[in-house]
VOGU-3710 file (C-alpha; in Angstrom, 3 decimals, decimal comma):
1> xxxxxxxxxx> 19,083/-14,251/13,277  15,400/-13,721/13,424  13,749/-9,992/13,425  10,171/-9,354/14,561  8,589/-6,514/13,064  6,866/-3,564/14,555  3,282/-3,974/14,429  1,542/-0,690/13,799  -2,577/0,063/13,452  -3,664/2,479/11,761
11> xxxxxxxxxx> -7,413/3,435/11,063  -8,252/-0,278/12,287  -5,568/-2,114/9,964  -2,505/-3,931/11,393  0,837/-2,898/9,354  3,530/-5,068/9,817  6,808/-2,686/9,419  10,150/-4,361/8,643  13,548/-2,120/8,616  16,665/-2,738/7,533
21> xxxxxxxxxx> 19,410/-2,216/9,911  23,059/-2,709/10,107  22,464/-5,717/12,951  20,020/-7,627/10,091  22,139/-10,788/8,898  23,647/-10,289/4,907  21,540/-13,279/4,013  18,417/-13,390/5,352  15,347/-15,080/3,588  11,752/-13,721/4,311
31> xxxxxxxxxx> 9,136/-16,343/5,463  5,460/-15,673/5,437  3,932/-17,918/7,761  0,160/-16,685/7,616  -1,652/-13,277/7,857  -0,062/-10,370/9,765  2,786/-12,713/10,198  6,321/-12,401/8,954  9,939/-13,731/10,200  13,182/-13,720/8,637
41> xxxxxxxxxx> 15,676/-16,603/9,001  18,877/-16,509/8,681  20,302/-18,304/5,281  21,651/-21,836/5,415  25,802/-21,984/5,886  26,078/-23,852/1,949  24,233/-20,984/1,087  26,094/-18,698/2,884  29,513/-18,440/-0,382  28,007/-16,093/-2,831
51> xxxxxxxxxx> 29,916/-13,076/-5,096  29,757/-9,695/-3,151  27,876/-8,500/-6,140  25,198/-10,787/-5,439  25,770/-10,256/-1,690  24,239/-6,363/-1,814  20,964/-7,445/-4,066  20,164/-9,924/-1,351  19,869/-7,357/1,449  16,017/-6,902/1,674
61> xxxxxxxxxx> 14,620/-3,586/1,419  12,786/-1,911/4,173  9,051/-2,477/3,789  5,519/-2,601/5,023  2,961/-5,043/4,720  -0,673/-4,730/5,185  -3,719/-6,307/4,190  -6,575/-3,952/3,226  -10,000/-4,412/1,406  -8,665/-7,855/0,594
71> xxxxxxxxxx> -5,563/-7,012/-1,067  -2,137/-7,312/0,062  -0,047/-4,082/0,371  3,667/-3,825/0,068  5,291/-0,968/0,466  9,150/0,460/0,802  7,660/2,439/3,791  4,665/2,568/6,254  3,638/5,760/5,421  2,641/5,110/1,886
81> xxxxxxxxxx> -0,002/2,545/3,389  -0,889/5,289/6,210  -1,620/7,595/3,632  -3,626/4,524/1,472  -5,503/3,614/4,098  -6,979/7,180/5,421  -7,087/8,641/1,693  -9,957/5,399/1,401  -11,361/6,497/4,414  -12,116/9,880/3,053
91> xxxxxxxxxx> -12,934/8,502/-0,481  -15,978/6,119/1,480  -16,996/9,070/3,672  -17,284/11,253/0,055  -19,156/8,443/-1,220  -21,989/9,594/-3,741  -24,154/5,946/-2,109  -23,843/7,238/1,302  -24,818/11,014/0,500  -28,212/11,600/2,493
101> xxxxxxxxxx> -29,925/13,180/-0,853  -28,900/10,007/-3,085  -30,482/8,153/-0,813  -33,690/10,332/-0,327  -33,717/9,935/-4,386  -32,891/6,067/-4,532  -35,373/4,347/-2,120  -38,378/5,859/-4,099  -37,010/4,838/-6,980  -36,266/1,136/-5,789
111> xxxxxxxxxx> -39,919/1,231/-4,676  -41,249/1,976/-7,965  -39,152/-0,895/-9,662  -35,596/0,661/-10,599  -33,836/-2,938/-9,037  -32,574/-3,729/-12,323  -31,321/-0,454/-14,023  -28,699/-0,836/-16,305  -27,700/2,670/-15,003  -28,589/5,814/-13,149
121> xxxxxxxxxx> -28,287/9,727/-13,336  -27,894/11,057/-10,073  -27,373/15,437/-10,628  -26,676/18,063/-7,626  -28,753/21,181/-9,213  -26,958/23,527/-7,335  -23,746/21,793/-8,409  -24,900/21,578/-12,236  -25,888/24,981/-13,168  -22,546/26,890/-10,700
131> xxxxxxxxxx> -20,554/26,870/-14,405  -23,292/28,016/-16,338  -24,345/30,719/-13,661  -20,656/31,889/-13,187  -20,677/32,654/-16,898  -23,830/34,121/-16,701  -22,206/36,540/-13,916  -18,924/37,068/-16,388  -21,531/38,130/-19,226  -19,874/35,075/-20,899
141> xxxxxxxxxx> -22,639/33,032/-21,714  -23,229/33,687/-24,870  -19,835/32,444/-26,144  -20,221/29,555/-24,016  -20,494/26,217/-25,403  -22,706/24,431/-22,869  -26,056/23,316/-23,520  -27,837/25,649/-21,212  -25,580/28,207/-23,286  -26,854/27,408/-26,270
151> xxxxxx> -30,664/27,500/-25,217  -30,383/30,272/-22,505  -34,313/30,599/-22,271  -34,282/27,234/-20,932  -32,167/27,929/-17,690  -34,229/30,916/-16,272
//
């Protein structure tokens, strides 16, 4: 017996969804015959006398397949790649080398001759000083263990 699985896209990405079924043959042997492509066939009749133990751990499970960013995904059910697949989405669209005011900061520095940095410090100002100005607020700077704490004359 041969099964076809359902072919779902998500965010651009084929997932190949395979369920198990009461129809699906006890012995069935999964074939992957390329990308996006998968069969099962149904086991050879020698092969076909095995213990009943051994009967139930050859069932297969249900699963998903995918191939994303170059990496095969298996899963026990599509909606663990769904999830993969638009959590990345976000994570690129969050991106720190896509943010408008990284870039407004890296192309003068390129320009000036930062190709080969080792590394860089990229800082939000705003985003920096919130804990140090919340404590402020609390009157809980002084107990504060930051460095802006310890020198408060510098962060006015």
């Amino acid at each position: 017996m041969t099964r076809k699985p359902k072919k779902r896209v998500v965010g651009g990405q084929t997932i190949w969804e395979i369920t198990q079924d009461e129809t699906l043959a006890e012995d069935t042997e999964l074939t992957i015959e390329g990308a996006g492509f998968v069969s099962t066939t149904e086991a050879a009749p020698a092969e076909k006398e095995k213990p009943k133990e051994q009967e139930e751990e050859t069932k297969l499970p249900n699963m998903a397949i995918c191939v994303f960013l170059n990496h095969l995904i298996i899963s026990t059910h599509v909606d663990f790649i769904q999830d993969l697949i638009k959590h990345q989405q976000q994570v690129n669209a969050l991106s720190l080398s896509q943010a408008d005011d990284y870039q407004r900061v890296r192309k003068p520095l390129v320009t000036l001759g930062s190709k080969l940095d080792s590394f860089r410090f990229f800082s939000r100002t705003d985003e920096s000083y919130r804990a140090t100005y919340e404590l402020l607020k609390q009157g809980k700077l002084p107990e504060a263990e930051t460095m802006l704490a310890s020198h408060p004359q510098r962060a006015c």
